[in-house]
Chimera marker file (.cmm) of the C-alpha trace (Angstrom):
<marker_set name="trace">
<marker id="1" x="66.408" y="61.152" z="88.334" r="1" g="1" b="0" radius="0.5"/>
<marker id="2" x="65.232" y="64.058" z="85.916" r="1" g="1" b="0" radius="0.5"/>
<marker id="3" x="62.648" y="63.117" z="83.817" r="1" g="1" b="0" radius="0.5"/>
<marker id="4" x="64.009" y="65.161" z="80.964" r="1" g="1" b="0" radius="0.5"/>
<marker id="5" x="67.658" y="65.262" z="79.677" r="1" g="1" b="0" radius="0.5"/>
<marker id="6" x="69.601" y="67.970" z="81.384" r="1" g="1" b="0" radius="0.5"/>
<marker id="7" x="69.335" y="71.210" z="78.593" r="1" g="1" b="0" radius="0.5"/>
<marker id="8" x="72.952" y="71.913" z="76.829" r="1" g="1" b="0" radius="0.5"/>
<marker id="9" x="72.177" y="75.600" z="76.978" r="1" g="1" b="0" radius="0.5"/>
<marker id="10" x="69.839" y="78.634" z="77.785" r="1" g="1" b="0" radius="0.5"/>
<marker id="11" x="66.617" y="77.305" z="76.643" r="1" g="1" b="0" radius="0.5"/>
<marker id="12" x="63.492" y="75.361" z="77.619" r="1" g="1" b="0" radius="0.5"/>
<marker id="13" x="62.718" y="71.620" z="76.645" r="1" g="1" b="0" radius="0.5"/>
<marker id="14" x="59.151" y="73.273" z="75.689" r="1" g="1" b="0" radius="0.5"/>
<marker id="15" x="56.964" y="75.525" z="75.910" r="1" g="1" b="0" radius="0.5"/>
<marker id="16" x="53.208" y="76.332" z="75.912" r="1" g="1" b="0" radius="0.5"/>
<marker id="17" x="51.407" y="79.138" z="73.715" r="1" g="1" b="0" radius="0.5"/>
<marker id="18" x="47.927" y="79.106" z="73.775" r="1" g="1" b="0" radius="0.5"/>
<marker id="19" x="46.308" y="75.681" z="72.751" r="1" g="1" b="0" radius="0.5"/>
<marker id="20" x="50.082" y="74.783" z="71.348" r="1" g="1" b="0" radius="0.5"/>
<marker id="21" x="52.995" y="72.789" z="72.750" r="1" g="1" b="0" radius="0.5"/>
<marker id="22" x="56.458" y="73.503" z="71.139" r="1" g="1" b="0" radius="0.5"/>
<marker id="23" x="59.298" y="70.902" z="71.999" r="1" g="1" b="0" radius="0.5"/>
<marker id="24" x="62.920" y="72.428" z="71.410" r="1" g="1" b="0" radius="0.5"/>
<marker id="25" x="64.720" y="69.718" z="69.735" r="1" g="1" b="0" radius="0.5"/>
<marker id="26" x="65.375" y="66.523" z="71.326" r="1" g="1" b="0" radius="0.5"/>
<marker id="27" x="68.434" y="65.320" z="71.327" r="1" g="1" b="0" radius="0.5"/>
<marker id="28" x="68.781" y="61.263" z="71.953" r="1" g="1" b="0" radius="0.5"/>
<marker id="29" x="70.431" y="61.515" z="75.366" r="1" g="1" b="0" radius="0.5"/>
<marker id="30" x="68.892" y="59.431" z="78.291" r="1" g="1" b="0" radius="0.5"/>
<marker id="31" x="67.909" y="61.483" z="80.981" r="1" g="1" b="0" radius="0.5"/>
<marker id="32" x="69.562" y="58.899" z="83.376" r="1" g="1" b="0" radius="0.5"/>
<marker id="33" x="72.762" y="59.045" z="82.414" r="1" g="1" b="0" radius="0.5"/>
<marker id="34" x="72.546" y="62.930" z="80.591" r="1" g="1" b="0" radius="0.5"/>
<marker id="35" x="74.752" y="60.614" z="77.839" r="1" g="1" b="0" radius="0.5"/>
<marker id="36" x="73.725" y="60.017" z="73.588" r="1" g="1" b="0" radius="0.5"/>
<marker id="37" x="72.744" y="56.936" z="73.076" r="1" g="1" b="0" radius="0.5"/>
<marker id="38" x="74.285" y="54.501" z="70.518" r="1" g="1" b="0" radius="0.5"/>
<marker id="39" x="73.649" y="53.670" z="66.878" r="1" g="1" b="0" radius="0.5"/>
<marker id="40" x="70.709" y="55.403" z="64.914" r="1" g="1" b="0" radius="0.5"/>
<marker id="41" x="68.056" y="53.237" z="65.853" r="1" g="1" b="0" radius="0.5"/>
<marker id="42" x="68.601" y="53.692" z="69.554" r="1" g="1" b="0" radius="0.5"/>
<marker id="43" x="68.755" y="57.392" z="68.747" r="1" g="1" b="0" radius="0.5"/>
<marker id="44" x="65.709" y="57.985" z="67.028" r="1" g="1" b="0" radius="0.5"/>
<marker id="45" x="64.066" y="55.871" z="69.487" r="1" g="1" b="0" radius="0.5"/>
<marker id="46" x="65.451" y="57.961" z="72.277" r="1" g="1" b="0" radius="0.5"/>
<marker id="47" x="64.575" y="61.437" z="70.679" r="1" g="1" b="0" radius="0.5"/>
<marker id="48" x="61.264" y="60.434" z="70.619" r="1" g="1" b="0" radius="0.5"/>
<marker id="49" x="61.194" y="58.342" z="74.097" r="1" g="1" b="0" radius="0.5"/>
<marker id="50" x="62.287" y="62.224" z="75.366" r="1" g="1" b="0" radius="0.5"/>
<marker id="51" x="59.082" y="64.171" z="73.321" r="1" g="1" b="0" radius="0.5"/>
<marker id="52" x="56.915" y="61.093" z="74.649" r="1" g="1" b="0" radius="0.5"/>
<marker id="53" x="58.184" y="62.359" z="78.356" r="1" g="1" b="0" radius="0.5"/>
<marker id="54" x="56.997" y="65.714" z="77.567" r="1" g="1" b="0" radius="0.5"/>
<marker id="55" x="53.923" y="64.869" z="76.022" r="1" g="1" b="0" radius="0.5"/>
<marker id="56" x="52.974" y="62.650" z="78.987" r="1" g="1" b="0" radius="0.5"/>
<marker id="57" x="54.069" y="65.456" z="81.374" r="1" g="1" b="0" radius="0.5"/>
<marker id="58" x="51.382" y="67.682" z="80.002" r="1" g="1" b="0" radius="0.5"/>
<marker id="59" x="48.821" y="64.917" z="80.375" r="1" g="1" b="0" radius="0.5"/>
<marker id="60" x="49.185" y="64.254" z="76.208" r="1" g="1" b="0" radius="0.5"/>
<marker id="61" x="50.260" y="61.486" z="73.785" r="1" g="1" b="0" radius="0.5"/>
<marker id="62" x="52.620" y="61.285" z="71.083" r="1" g="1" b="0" radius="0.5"/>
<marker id="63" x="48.705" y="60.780" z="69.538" r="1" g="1" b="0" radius="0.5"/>
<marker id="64" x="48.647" y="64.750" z="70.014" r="1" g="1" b="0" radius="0.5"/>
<marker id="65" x="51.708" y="65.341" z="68.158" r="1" g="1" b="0" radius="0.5"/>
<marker id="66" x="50.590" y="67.363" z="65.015" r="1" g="1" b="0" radius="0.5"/>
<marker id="67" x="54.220" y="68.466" z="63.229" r="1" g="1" b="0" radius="0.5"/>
<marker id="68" x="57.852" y="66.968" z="63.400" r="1" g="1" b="0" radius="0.5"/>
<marker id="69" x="60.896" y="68.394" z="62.533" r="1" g="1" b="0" radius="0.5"/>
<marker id="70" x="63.465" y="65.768" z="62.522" r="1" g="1" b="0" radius="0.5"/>
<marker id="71" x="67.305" y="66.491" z="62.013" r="1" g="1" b="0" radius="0.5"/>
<marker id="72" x="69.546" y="63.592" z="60.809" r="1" g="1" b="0" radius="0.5"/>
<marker id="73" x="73.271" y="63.453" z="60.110" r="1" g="1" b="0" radius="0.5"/>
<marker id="74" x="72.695" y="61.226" z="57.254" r="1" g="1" b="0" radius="0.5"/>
<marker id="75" x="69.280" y="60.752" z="54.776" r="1" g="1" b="0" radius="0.5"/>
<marker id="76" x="70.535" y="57.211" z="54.173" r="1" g="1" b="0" radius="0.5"/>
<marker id="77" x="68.864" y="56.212" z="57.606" r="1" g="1" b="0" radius="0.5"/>
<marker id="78" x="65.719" y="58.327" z="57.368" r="1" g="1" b="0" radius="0.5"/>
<marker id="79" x="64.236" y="54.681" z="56.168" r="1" g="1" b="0" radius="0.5"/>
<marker id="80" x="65.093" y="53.698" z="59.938" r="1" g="1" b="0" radius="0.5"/>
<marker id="81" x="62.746" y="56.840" z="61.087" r="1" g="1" b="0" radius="0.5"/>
<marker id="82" x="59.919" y="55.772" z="59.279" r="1" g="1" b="0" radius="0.5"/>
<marker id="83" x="60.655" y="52.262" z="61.251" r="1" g="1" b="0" radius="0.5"/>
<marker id="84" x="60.544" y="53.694" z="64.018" r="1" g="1" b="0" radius="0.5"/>
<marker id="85" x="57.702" y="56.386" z="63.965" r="1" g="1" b="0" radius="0.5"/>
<marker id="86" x="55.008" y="53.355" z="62.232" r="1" g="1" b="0" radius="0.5"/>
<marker id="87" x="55.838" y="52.180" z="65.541" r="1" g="1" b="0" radius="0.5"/>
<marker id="88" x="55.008" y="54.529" z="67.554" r="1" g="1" b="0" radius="0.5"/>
<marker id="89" x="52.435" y="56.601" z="65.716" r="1" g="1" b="0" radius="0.5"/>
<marker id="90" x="49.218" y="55.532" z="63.996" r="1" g="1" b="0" radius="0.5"/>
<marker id="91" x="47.192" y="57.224" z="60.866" r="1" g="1" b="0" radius="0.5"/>
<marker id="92" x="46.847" y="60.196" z="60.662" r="1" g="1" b="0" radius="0.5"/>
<marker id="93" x="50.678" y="60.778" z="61.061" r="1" g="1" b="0" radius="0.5"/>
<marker id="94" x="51.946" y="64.112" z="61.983" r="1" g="1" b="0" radius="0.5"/>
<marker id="95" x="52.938" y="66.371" z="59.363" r="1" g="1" b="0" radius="0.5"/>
<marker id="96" x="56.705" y="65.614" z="59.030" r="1" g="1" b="0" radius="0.5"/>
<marker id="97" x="59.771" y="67.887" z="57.295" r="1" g="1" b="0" radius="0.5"/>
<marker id="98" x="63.213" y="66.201" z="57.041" r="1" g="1" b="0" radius="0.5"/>
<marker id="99" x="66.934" y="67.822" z="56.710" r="1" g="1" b="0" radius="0.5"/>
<marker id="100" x="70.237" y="66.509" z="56.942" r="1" g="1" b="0" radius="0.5"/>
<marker id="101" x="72.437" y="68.645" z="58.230" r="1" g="1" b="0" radius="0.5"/>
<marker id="102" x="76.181" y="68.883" z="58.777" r="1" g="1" b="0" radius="0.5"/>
<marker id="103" x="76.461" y="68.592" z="62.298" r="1" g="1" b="0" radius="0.5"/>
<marker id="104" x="74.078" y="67.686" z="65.194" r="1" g="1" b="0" radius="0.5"/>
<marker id="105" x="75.253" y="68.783" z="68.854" r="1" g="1" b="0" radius="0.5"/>
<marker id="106" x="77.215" y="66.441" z="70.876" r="1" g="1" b="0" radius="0.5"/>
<marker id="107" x="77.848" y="64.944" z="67.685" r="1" g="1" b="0" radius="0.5"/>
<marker id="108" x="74.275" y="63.182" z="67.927" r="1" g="1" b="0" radius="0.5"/>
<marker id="109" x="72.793" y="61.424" z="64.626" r="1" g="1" b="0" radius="0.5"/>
<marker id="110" x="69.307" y="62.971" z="65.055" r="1" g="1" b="0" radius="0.5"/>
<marker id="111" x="68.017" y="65.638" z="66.443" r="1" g="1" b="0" radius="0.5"/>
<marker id="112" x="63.726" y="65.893" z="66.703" r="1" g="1" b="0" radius="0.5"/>
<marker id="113" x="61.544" y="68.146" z="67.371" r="1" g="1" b="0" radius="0.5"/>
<marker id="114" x="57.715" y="68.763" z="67.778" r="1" g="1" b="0" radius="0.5"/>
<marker id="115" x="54.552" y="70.382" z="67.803" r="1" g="1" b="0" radius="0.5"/>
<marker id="116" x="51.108" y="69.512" z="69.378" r="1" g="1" b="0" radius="0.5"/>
<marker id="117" x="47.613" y="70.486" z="70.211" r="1" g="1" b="0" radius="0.5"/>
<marker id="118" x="46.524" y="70.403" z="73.436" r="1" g="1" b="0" radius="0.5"/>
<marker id="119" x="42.674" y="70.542" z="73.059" r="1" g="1" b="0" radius="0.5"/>
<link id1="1" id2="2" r="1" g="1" b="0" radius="0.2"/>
<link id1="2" id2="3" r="1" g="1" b="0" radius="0.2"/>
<link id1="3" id2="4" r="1" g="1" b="0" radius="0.2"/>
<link id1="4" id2="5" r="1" g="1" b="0" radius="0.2"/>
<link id1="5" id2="6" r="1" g="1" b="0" radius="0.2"/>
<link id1="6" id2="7" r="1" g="1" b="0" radius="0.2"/>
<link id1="7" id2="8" r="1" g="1" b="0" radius="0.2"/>
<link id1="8" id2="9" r="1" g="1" b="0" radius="0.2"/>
<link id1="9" id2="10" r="1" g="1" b="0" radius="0.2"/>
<link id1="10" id2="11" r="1" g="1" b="0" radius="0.2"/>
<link id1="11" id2="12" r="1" g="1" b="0" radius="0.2"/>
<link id1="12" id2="13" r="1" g="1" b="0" radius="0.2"/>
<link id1="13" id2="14" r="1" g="1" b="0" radius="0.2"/>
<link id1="14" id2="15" r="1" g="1" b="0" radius="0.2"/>
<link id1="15" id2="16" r="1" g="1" b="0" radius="0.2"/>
<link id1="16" id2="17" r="1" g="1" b="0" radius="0.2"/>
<link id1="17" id2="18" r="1" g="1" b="0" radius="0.2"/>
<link id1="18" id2="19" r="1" g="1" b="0" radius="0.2"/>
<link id1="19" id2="20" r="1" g="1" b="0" radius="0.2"/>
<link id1="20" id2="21" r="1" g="1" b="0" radius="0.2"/>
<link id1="21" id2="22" r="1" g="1" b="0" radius="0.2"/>
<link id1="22" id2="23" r="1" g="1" b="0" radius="0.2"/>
<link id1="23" id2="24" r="1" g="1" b="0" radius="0.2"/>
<link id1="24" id2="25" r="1" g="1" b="0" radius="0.2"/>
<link id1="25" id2="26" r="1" g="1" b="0" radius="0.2"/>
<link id1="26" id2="27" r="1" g="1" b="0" radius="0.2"/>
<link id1="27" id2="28" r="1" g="1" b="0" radius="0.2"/>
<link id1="28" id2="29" r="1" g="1" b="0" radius="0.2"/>
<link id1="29" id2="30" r="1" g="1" b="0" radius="0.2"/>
<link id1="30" id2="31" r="1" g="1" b="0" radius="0.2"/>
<link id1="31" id2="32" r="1" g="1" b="0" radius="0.2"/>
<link id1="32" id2="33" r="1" g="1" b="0" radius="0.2"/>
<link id1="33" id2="34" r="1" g="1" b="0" radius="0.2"/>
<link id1="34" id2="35" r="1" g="1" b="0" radius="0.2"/>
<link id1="35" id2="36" r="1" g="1" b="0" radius="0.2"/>
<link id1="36" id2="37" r="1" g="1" b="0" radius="0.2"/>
<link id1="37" id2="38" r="1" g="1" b="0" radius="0.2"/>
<link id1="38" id2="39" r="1" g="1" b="0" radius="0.2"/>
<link id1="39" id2="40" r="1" g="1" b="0" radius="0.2"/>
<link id1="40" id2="41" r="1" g="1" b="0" radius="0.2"/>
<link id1="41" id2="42" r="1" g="1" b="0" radius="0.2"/>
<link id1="42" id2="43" r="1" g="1" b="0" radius="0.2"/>
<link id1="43" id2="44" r="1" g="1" b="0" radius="0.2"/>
<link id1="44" id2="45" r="1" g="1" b="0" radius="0.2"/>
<link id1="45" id2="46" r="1" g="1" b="0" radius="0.2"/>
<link id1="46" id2="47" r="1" g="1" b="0" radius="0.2"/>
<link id1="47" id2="48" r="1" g="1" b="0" radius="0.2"/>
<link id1="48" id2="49" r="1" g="1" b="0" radius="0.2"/>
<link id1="49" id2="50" r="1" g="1" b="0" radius="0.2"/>
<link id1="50" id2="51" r="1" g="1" b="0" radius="0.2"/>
<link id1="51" id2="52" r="1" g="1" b="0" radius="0.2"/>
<link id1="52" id2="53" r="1" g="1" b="0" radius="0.2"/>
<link id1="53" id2="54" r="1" g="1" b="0" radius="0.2"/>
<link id1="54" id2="55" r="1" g="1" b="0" radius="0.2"/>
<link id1="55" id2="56" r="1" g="1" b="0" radius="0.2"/>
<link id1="56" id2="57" r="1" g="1" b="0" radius="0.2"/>
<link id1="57" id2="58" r="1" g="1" b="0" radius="0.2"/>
<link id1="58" id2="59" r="1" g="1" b="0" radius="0.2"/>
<link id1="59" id2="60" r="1" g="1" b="0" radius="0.2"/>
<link id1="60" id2="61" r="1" g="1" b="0" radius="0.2"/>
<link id1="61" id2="62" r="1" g="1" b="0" radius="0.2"/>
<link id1="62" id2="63" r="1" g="1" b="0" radius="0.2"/>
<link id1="63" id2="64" r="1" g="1" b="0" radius="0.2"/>
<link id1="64" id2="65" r="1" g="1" b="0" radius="0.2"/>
<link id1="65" id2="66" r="1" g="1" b="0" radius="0.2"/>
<link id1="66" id2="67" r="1" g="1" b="0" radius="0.2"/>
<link id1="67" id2="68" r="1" g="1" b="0" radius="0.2"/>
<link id1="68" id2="69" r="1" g="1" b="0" radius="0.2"/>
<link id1="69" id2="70" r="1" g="1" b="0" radius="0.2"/>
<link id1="70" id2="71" r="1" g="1" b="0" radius="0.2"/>
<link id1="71" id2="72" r="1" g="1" b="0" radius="0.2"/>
<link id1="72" id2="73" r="1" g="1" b="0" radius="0.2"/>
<link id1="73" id2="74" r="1" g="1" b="0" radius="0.2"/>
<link id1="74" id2="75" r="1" g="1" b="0" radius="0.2"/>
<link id1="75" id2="76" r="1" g="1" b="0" radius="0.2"/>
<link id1="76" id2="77" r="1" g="1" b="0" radius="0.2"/>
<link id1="77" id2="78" r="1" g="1" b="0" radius="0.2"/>
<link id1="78" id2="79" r="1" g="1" b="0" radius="0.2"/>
<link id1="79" id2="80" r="1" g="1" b="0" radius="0.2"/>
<link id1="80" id2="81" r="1" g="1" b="0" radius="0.2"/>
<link id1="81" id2="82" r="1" g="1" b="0" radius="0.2"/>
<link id1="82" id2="83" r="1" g="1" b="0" radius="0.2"/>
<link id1="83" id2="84" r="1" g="1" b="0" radius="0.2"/>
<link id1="84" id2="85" r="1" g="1" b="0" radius="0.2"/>
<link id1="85" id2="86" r="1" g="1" b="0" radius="0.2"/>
<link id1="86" id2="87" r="1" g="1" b="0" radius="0.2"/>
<link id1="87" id2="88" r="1" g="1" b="0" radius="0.2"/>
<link id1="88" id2="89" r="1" g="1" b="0" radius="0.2"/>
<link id1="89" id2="90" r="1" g="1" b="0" radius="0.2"/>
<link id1="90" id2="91" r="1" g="1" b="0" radius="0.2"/>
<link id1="91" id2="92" r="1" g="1" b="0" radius="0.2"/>
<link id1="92" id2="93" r="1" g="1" b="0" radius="0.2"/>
<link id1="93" id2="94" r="1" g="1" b="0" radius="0.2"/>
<link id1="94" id2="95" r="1" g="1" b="0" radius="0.2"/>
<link id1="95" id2="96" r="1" g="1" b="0" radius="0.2"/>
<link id1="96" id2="97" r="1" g="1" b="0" radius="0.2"/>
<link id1="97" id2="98" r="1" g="1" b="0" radius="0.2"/>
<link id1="98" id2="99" r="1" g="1" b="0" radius="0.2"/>
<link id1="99" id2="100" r="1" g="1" b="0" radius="0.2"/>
<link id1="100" id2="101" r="1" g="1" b="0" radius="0.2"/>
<link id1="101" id2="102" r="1" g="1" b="0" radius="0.2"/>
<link id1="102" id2="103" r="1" g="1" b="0" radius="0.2"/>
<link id1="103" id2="104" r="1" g="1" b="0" radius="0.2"/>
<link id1="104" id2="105" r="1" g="1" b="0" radius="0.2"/>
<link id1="105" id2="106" r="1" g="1" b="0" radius="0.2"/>
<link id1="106" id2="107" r="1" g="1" b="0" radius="0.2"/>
<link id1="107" id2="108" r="1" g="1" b="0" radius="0.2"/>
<link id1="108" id2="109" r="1" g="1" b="0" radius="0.2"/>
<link id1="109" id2="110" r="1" g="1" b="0" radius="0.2"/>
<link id1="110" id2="111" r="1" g="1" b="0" radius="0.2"/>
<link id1="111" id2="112" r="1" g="1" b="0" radius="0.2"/>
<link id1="112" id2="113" r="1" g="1" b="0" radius="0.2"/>
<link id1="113" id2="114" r="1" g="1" b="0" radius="0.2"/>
<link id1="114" id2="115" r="1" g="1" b="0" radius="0.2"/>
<link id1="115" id2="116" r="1" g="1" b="0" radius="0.2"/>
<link id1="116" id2="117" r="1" g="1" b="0" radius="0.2"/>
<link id1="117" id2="118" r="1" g="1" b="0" radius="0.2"/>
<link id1="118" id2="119" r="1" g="1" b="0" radius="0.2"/>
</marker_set>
C-alpha cells in the first residue's frame, strides 16, 4: 500500500525549496484503492487526509500548513470546506484562496493544494 495516491501524470506530489513545502494538488482519491471518493464531504476530507500524509511524511502537521489553494466544482459547497477545515485546523488558519472551476480531473469535486513552513 502507497502511502500517497498514485500521480495521474509527470509530476511530484511535493516538493521541498528551501524552508518551504509545496503540495501539487490533491485530488480526493484514496491511496488504497487509487479511486475518488464519494460525495463532497468525503472529498474534501480525503484531499486533505492526502496533504495530512505528506505533511506527516516530512515529520510536519497540517499545524504547519501556511497557504491553501482549494479547487471546487461548485461554490455552493465551499460552506462544507469550512466544516471540514474548523475540524481539522485551529486559529491561526492558513491563508486560504478559493475558485470554482469548470472541471476538476477525474471528474473530482475538489481539488487542494498547499503550502508550509518547515522551520
Amino acid at each position: 500500500m502507497s502511502k500517497l495516491p498514485k500521480a495521474i501524470g509527470p509530476y511530484s506530489p511535493y516538493r521541498i525549496s528551501g524552508n518551504q513545502l509545496y503540495t501539487s494538488g490533491q485530488l480526493p482519491v484514496d491511496p488504497e484503492t487509487n479511486e475518488l471518493v464519494e460525495g463532497f464531504e468525503a472529498q474534501a476530507k480525503q484531499s486533505f487526509r492526502n496533504i495530512q500524509t505528506i505533511m506527516e511524511m516530512e515529520g510536519k502537521s497540517l499545524a504547519d500548513v501556511t497557504k491553501l489553494t482549494v479547487l471546487v466544482s461548485d461554490l455552493a459547497n465551499f460552506s462544507t470546506v469550512n466544516t471540514v477545515m474548523e475540524e481539522l485546523f485551529s486559529e491561526p488558519y492558513p491563508a486560504r484562496t478559493a475558485y470554482q472551476v469548470a472541471r476538476l480531473p477525474k471528474d473530482a469535486l475538489i481539488e487542494i493544494e498547499a503550502i508550509a513552513d518547515l522551520n
